[in-house]
N, C-alpha and C positions, 0 to 999 in steps of 0.2 A: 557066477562071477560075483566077487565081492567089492561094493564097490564104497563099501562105509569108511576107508579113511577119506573120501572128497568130501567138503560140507556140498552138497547137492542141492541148494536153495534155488527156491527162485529167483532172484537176481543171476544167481549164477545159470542157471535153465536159459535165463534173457538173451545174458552176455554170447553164451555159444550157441545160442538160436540168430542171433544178429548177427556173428562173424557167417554164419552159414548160410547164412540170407544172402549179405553182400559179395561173398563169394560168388553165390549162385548170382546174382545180380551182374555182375562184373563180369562174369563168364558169357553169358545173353547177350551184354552190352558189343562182349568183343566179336560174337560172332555176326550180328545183325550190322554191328556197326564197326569196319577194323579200324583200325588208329595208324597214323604211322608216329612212331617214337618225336617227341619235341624235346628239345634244349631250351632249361629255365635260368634261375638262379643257383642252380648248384651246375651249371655248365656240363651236365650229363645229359645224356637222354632217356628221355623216361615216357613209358605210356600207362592208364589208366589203373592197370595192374602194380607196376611201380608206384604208383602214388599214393595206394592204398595202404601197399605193404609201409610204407614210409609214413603214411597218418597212424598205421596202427603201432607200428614200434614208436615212434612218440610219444602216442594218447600213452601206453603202459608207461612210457619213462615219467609223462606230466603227472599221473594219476599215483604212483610210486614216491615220487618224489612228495607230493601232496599230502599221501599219508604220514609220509615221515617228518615233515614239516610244519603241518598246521591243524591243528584241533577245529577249522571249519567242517559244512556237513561237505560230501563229497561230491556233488550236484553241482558245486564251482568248479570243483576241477573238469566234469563234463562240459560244463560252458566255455572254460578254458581250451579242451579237444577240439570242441565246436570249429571255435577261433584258428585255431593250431590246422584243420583240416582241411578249412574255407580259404586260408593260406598256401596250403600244400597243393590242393588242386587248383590253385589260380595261378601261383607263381610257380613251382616248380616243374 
């Protein structure tokens, strides 16, 4: 298999080593621990899996947007996610 059109860096190694961490993480979580679905600020209900899936399609839009925006390093925009997630699982 050829897999040279990806750049295959370390950051990028991280990135999809951490989504598959927290999945695995998340999965553990549900089974040790079930959740029953909660109603936040967006008046849905959502459980621990929802929440995720909701910080992670964010962080990409903050971090996207970031690029296209601003000549800082990108390490703000993580802090930014940071913020954006500690959000997510608290209120919604």
């Amino acid at each position: 298999m050829n897999l040279t059109w990806m750049a295959w860096t370390a950051p990028t190694a991280i990135f999809f080593a951490t989504i598959a961490c927290l999945l695995l993480i998340f999965t553990l979580l549900a089974i040790k621990y079930p959740e029953t679905p909660r109603r936040g600020i967006l008046t849905i209900e959502t459980t621990r899996g929802d929440r995720l899936f909701i910080t992670l399609l964010g962080s990409a839009f903050i971090n996207s947007g970031w690029l296209a925006m601003s000549d800082l390093p990108q390490w703000w925009a993580l802090g930014i996610c940071a913020l954006y997630a500690a959000a997510v699982f608290r209120w919604v």
